[in-house]
Biopython code that builds the backbone (N, CA, C, O; Angstrom):
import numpy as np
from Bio.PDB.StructureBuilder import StructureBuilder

atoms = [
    (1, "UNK", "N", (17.950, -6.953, 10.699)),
    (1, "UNK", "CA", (17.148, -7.542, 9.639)),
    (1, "UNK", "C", (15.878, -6.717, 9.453)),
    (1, "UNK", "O", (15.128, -6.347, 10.357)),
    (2, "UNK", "N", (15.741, -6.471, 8.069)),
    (2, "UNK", "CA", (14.165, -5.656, 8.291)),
    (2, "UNK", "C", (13.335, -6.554, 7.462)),
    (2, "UNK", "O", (13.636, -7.274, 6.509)),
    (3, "UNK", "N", (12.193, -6.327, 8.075)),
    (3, "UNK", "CA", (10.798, -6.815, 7.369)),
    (3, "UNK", "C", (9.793, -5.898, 7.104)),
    (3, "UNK", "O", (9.756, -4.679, 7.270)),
    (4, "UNK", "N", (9.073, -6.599, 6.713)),
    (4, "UNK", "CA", (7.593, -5.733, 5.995)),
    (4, "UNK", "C", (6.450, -6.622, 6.385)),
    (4, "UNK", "O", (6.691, -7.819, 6.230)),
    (5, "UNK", "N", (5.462, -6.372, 6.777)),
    (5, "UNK", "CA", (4.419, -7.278, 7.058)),
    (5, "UNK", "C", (3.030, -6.640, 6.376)),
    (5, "UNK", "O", (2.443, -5.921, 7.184)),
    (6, "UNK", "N", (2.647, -6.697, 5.622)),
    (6, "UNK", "CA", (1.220, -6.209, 5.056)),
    (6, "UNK", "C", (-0.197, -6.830, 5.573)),
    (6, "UNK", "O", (-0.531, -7.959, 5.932)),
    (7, "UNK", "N", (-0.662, -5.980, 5.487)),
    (7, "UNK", "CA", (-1.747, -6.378, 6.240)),
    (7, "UNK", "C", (-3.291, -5.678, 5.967)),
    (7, "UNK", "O", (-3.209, -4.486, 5.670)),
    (8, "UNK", "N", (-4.689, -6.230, 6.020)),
    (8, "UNK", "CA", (-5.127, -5.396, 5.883)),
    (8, "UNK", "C", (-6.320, -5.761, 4.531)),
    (8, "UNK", "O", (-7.435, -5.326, 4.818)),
    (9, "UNK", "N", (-6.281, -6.214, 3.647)),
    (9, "UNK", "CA", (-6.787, -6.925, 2.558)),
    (9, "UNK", "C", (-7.909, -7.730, 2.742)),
    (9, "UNK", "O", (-8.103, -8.424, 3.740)),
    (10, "UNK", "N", (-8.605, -7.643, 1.834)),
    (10, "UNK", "CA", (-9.559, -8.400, 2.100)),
    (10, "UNK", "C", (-11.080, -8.380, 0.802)),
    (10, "UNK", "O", (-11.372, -7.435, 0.069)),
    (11, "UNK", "N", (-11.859, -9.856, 0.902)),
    (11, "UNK", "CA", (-13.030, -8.961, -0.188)),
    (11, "UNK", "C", (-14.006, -8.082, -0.013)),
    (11, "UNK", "O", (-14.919, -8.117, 0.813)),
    (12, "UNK", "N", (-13.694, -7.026, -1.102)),
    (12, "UNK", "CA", (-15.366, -6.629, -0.832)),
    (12, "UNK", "C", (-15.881, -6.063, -2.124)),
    (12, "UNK", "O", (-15.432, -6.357, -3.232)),
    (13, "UNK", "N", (-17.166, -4.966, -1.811)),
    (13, "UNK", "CA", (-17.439, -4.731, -2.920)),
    (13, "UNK", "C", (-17.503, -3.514, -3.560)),
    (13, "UNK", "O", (-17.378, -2.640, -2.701)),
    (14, "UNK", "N", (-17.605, -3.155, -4.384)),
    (14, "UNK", "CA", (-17.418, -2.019, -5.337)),
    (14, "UNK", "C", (-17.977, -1.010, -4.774)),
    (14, "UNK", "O", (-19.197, -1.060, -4.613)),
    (15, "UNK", "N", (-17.285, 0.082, -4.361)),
    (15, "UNK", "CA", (-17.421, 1.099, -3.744)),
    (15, "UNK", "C", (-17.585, 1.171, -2.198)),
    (15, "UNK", "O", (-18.524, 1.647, -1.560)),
    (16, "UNK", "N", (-16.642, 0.687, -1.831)),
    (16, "UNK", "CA", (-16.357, -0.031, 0.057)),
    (16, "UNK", "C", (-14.749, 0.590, -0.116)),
    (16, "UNK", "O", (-14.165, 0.888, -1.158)),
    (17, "UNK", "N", (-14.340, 0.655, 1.088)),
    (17, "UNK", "CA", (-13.026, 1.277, 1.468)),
    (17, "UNK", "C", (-12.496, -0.006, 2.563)),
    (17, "UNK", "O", (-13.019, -0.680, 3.451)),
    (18, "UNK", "N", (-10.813, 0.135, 1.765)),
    (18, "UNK", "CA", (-10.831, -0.862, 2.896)),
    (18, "UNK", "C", (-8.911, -0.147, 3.348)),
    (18, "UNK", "O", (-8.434, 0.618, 2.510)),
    (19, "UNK", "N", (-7.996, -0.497, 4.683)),
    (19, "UNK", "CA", (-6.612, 0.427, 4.797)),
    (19, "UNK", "C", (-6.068, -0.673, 4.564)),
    (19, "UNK", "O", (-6.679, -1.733, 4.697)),
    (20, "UNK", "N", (-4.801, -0.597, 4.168)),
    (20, "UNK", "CA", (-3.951, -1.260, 4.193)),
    (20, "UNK", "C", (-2.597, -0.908, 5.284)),
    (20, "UNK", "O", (-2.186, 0.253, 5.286)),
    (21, "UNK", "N", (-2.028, -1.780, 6.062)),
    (21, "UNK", "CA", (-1.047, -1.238, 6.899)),
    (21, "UNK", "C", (0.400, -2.195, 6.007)),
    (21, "UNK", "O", (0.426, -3.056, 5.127)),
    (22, "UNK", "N", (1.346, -1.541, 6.736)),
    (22, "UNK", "CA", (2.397, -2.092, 6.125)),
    (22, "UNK", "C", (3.528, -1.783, 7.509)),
    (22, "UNK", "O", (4.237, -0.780, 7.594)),
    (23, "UNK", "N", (3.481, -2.773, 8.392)),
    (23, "UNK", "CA", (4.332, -2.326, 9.527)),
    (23, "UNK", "C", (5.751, -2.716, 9.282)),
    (23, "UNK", "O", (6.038, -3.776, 8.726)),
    (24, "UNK", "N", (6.576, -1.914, 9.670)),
    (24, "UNK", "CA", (8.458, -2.008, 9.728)),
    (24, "UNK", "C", (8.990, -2.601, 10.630)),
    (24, "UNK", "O", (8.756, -2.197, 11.769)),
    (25, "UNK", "N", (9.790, -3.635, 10.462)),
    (25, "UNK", "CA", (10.764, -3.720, 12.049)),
    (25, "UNK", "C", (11.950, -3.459, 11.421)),
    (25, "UNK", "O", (11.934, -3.512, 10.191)),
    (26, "UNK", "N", (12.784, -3.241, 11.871)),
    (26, "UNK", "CA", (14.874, -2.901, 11.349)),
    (26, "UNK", "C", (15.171, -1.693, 11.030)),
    (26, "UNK", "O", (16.275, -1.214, 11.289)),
    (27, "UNK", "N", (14.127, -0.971, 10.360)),
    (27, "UNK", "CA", (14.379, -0.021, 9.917)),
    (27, "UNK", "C", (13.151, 1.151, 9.912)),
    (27, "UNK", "O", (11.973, 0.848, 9.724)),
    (28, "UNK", "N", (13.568, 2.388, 10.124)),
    (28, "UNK", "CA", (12.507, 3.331, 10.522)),
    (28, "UNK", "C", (11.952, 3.548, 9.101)),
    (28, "UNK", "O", (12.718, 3.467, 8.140)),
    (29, "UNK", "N", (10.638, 3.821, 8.938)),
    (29, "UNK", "CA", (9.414, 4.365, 7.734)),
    (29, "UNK", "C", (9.697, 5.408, 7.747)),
    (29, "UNK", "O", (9.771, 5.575, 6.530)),
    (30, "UNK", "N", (10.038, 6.717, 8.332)),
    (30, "UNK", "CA", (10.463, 8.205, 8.457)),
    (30, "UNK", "C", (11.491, 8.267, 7.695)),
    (30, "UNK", "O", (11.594, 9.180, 6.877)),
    (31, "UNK", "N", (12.712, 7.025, 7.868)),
    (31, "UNK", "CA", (14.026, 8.002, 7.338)),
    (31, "UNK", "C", (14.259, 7.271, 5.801)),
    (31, "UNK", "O", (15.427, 7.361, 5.423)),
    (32, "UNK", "N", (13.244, 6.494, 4.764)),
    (32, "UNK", "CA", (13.414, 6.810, 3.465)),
    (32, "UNK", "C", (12.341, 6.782, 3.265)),
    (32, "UNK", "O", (11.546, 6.832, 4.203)),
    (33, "UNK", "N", (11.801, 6.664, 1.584)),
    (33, "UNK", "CA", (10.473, 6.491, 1.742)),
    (33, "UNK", "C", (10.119, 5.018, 1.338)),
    (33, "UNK", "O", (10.860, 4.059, 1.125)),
    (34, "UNK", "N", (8.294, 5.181, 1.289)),
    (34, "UNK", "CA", (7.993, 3.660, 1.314)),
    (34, "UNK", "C", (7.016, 3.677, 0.153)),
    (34, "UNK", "O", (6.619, 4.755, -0.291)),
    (35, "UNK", "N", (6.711, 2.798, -0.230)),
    (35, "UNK", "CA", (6.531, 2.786, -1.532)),
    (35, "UNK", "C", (5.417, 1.543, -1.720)),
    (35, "UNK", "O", (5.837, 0.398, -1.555)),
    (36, "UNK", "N", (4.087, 1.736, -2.042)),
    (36, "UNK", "CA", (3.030, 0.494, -2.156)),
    (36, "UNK", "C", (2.545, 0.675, -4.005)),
    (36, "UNK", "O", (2.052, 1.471, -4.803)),
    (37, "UNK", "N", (3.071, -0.599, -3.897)),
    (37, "UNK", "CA", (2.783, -1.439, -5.181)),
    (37, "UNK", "C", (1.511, -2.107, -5.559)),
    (37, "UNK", "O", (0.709, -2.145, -4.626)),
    (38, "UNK", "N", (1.004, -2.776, -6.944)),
    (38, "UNK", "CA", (0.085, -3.600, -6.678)),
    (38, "UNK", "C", (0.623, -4.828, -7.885)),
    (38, "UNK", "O", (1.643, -4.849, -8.575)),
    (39, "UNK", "N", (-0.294, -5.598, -7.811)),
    (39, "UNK", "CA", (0.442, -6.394, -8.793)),
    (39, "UNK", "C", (-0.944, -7.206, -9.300)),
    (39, "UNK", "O", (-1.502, -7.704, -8.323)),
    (40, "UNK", "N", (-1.605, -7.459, -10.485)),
    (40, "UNK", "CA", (-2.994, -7.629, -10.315)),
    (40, "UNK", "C", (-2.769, -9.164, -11.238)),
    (40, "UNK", "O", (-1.811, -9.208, -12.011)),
    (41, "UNK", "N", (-3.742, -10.453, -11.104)),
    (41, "UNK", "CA", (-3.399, -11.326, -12.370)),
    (41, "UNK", "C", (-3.061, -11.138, -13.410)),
    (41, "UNK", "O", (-3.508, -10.309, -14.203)),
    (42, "UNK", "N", (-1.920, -12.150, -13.602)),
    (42, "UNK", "CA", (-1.277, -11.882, -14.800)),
    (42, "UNK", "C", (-0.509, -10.706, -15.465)),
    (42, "UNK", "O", (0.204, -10.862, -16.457)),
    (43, "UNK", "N", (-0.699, -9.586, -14.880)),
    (43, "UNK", "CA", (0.134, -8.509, -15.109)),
    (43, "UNK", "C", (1.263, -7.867, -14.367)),
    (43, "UNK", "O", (1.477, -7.933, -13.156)),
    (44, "UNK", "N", (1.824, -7.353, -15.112)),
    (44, "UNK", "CA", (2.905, -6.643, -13.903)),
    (44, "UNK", "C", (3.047, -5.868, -12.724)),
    (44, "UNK", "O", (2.103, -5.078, -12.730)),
    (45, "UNK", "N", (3.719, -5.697, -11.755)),
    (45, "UNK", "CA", (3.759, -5.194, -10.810)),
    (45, "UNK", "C", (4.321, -3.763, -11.154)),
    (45, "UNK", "O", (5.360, -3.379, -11.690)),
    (46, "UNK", "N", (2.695, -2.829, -10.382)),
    (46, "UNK", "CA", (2.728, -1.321, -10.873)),
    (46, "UNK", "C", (2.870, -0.262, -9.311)),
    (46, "UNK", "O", (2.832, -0.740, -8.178)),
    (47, "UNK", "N", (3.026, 1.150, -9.611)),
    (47, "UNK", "CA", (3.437, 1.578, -8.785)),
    (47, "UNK", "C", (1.404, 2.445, -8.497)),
    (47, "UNK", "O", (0.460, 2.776, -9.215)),
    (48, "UNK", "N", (1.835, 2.424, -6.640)),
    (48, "UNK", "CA", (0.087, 2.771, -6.471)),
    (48, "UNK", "C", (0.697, 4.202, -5.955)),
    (48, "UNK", "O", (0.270, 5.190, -6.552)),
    (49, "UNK", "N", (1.449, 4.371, -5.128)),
    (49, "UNK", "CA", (1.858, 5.552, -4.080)),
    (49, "UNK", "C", (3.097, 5.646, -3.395)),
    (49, "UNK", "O", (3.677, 4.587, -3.158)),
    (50, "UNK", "N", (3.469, 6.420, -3.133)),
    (50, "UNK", "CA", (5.059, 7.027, -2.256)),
    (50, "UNK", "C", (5.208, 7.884, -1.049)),
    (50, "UNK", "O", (5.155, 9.099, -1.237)),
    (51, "UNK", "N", (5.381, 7.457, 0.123)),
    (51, "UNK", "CA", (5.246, 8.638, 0.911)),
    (51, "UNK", "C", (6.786, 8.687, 1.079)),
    (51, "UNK", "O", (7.406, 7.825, 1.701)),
    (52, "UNK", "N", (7.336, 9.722, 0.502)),
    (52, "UNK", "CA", (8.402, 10.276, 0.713)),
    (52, "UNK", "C", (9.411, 10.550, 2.878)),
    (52, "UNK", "O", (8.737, 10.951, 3.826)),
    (53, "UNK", "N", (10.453, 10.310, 2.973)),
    (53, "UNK", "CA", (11.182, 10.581, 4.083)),
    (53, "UNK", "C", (10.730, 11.943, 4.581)),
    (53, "UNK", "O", (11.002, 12.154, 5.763)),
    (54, "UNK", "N", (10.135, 12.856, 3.967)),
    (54, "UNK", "CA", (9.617, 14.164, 4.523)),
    (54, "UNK", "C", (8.617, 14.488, 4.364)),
    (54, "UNK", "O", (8.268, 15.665, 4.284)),
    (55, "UNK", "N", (7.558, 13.043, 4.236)),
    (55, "UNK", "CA", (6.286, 12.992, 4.283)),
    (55, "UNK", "C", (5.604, 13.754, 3.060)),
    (55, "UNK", "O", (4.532, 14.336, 3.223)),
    (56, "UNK", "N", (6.224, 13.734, 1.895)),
    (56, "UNK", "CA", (5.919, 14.270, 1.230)),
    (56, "UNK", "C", (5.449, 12.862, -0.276)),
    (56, "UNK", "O", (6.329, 12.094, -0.663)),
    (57, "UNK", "N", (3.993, 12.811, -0.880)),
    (57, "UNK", "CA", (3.335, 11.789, -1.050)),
    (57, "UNK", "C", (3.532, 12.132, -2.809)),
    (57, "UNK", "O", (3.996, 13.130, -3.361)),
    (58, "UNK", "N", (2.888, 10.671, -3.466)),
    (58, "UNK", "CA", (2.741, 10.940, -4.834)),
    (58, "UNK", "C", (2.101, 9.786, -4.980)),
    (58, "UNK", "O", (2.338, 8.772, -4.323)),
    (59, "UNK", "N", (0.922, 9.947, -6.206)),
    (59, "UNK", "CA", (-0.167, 8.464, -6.757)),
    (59, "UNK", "C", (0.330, 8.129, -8.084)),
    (59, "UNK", "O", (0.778, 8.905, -8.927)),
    (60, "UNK", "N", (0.207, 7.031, -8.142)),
    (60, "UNK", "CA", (-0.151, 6.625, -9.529)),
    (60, "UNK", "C", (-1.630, 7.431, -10.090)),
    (60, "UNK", "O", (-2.391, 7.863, -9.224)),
    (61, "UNK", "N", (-1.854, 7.541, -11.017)),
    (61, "UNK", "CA", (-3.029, 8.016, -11.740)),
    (61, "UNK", "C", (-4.483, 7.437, -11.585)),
    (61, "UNK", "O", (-5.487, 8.004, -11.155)),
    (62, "UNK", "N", (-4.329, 6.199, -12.035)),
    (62, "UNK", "CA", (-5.232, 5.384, -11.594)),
    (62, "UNK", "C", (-6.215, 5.383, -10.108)),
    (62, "UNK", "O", (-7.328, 4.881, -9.950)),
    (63, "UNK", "N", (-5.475, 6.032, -9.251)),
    (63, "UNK", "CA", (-5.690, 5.991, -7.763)),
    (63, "UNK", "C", (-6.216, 7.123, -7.214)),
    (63, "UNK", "O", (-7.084, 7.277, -6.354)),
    (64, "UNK", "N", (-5.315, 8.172, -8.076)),
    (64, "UNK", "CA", (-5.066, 9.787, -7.370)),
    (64, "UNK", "C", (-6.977, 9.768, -7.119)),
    (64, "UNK", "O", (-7.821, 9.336, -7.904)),
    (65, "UNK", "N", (-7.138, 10.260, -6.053)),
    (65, "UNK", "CA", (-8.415, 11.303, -5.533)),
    (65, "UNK", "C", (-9.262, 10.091, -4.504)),
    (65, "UNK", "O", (-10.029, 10.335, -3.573)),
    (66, "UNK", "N", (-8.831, 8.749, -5.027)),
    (66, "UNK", "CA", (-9.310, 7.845, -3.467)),
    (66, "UNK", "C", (-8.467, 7.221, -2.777)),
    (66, "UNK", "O", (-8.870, 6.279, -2.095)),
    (67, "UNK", "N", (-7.260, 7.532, -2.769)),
    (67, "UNK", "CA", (-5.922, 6.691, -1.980)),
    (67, "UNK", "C", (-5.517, 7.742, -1.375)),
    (67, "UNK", "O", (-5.391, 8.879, -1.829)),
    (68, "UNK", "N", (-5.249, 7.228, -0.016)),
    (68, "UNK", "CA", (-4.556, 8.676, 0.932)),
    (68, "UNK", "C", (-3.392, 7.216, 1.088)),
    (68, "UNK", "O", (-3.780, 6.072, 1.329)),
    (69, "UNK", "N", (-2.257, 7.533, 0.927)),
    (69, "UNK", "CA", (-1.211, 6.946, 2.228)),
    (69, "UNK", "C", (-0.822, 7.760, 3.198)),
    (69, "UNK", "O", (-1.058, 8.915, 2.845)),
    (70, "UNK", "N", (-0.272, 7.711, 4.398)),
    (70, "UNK", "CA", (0.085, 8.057, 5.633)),
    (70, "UNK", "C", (1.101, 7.339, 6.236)),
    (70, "UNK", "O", (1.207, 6.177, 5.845)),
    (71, "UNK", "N", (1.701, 7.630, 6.893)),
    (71, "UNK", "CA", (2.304, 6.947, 8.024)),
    (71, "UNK", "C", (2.587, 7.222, 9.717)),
    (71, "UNK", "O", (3.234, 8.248, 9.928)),
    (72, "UNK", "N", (2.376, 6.809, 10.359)),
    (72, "UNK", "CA", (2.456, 6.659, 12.200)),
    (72, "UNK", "C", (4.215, 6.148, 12.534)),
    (72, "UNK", "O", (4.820, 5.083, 12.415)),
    (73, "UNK", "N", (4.538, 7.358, 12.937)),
    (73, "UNK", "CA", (6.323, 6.916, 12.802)),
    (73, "UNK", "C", (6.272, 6.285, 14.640)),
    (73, "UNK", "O", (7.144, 5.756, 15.329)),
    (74, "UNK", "N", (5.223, 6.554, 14.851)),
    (74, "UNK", "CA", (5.339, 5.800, 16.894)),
    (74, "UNK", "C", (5.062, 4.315, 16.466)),
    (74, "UNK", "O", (5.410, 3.405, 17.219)),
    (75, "UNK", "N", (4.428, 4.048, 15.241)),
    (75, "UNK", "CA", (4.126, 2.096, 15.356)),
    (75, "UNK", "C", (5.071, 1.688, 14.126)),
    (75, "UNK", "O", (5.119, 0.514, 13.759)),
    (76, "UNK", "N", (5.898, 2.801, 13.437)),
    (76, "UNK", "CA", (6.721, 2.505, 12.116)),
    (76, "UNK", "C", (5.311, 2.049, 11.066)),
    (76, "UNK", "O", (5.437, 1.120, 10.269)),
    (77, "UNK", "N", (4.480, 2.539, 11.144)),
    (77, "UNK", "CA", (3.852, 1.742, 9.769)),
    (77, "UNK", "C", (3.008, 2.769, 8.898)),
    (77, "UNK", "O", (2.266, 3.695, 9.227)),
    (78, "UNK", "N", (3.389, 2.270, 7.682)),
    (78, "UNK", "CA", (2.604, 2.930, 6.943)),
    (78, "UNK", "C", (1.210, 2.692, 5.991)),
    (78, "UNK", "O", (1.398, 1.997, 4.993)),
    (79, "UNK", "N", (0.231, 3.055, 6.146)),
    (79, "UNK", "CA", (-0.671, 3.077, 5.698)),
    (79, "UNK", "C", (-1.451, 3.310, 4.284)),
    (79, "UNK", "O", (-1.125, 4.313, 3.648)),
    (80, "UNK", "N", (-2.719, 2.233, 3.608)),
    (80, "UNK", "CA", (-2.742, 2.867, 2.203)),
    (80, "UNK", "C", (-4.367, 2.695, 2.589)),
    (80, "UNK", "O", (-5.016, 1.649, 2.622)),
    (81, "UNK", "N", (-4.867, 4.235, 2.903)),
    (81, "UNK", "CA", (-6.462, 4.136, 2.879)),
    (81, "UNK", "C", (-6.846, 3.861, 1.420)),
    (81, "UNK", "O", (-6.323, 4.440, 0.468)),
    (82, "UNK", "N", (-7.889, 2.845, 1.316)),
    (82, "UNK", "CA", (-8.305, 2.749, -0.042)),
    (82, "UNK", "C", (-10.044, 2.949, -0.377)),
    (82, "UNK", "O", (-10.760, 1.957, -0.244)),
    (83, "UNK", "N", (-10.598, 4.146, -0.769)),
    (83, "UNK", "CA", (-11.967, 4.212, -1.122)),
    (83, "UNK", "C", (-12.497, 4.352, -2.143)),
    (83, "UNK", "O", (-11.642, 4.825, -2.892)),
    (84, "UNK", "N", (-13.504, 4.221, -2.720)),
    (84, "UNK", "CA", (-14.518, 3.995, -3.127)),
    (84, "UNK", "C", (-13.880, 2.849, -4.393)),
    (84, "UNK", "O", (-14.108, 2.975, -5.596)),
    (85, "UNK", "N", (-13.080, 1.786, -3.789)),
    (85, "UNK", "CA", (-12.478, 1.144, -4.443)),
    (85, "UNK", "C", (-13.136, 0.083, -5.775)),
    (85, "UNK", "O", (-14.242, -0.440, -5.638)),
    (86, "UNK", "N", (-12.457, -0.090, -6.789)),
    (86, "UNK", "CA", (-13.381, -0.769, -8.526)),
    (86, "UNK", "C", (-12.919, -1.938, -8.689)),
    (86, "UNK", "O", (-12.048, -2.232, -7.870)),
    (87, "UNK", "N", (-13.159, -2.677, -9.399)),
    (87, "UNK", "CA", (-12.851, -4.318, -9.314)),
    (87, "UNK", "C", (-11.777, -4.000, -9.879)),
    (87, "UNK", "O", (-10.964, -4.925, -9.885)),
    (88, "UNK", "N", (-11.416, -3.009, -10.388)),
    (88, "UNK", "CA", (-9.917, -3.113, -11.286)),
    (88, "UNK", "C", (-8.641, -2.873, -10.435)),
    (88, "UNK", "O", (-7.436, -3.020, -10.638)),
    (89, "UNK", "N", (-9.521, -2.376, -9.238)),
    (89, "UNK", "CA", (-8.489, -2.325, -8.213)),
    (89, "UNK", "C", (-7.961, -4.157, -7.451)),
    (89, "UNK", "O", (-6.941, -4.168, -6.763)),
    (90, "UNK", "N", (-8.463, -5.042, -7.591)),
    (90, "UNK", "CA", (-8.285, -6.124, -7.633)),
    (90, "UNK", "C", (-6.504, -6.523, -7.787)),
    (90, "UNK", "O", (-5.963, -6.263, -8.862)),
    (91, "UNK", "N", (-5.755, -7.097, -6.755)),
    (91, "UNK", "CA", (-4.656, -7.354, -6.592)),
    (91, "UNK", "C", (-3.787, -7.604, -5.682)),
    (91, "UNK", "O", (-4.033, -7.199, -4.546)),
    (92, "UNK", "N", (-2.722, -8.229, -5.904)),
    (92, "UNK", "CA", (-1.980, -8.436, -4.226)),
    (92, "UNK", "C", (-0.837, -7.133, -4.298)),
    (92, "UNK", "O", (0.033, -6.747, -5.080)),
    (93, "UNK", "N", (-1.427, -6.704, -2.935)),
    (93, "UNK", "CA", (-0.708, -4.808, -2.739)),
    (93, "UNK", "C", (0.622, -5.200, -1.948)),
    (93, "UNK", "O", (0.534, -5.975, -0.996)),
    (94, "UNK", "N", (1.572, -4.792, -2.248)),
    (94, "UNK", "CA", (3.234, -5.008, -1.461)),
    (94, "UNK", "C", (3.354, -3.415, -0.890)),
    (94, "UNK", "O", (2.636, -2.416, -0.928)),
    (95, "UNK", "N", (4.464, -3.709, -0.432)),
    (95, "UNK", "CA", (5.142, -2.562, 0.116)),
    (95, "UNK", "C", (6.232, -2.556, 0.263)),
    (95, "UNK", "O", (6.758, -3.589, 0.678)),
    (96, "UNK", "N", (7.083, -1.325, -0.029)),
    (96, "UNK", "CA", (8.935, -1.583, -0.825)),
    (96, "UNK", "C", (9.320, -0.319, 0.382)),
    (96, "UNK", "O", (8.851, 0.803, 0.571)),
    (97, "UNK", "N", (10.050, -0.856, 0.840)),
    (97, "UNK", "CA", (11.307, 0.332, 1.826)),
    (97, "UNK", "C", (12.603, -0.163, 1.347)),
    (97, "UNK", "O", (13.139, -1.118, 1.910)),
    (98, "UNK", "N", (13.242, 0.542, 0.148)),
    (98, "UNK", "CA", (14.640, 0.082, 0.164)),
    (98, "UNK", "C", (14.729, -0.727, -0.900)),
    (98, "UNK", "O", (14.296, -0.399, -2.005)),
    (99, "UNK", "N", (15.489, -2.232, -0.571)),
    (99, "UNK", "CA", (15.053, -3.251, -1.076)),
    (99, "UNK", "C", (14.398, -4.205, -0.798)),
    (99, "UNK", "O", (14.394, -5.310, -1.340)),
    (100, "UNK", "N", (13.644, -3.728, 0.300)),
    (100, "UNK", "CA", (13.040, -4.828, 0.904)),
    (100, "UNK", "C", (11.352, -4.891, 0.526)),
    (100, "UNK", "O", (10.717, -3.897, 0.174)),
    (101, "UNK", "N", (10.767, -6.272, 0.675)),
    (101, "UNK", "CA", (9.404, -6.362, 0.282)),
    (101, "UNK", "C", (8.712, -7.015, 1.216)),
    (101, "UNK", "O", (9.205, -7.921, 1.888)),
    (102, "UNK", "N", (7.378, -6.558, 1.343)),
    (102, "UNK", "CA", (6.366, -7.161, 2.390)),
    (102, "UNK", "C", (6.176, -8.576, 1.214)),
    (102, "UNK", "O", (6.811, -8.717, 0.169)),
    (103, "UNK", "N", (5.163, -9.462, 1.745)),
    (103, "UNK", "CA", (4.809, -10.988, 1.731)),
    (103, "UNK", "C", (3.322, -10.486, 0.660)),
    (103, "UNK", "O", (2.909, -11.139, -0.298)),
    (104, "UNK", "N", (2.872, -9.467, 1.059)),
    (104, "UNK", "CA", (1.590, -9.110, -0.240)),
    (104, "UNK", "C", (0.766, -9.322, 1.041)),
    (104, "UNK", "O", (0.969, -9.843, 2.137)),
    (105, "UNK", "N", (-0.985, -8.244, -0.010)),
    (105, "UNK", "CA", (-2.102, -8.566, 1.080)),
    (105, "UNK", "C", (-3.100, -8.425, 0.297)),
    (105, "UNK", "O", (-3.397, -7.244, 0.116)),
    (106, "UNK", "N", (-4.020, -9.512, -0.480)),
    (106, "UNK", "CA", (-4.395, -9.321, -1.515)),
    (106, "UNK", "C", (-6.058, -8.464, -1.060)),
    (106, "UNK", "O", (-6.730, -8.603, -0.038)),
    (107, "UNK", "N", (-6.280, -7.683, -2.150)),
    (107, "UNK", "CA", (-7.214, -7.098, -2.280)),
    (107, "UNK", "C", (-8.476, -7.392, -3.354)),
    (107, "UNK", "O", (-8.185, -7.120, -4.518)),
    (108, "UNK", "N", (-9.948, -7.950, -3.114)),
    (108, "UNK", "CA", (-10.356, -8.534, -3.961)),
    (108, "UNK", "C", (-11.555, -7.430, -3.696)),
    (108, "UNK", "O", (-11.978, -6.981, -2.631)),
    (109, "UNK", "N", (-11.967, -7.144, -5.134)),
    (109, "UNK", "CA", (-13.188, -6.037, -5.192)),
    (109, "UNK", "C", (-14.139, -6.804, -6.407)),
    (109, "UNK", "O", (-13.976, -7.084, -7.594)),
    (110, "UNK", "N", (-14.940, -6.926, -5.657)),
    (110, "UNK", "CA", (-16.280, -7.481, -6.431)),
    (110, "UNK", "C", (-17.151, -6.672, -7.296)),
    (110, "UNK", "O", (-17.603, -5.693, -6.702)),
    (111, "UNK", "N", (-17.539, -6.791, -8.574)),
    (111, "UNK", "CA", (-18.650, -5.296, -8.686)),
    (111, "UNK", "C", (-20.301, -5.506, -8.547)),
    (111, "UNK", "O", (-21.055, -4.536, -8.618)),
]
sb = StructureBuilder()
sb.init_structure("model")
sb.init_model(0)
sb.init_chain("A")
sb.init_seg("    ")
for serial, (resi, resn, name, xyz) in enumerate(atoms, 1):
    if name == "N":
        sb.init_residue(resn, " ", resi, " ")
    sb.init_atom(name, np.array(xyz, "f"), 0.0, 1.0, " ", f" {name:<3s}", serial, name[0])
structure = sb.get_structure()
């Protein structure tokens, strides 16, 4: 059985950094990739970042130049550093391996 557990969220304020983790059990973070979403009120659920099976990464636009993702293949989890983060960044962040989805970890940015 695999899961997703997100973690990591929390309020703050405009121009504060905050990580997001996204730990694996069932299935290894190395052997596809993983994929963090956001999903903000009322709107649809958009794509933030990708760290590819050969560690190889990609942003949404919106993000590119303060979002690093990463991942630690010794704890399976992958990571979404988030800085100098804008209220528009405001949303509950998932994380997709496969078909599977974390529970969300909402992110609230004040300005």
């Amino acid at each position: 059985q695999v899961q997703l557990v997100e973690s990591g969220g929390g309020l703050v304020q405009a121009g504060d950094s905050l990580r997001l983790s996204c730990k694996a059990s069932g299935r290894s973070v190395s052997s596809e990739g993983v994929t963090w979403y956001r999903q903000a009120p009322g709107k649809e659920r958009v794509f933030v970042a990708v760290i590819g099976h050969l560690g190889t990464t990609l942003y949404g636009d919106s993000v590119k130049g303060r979002f690093t993702i990463s991942r630690d293949n010794a704890t399976n989890t992958v990571y979404l550093q988030m800085n100098n983060l804008k209220p528009e960044d405001t949303a509950i962040y998932y994380c997709n391996l496969n078909m599977y989805w974390g529970q969300g970890t909402l992110v609230n940015v004040s300005s």
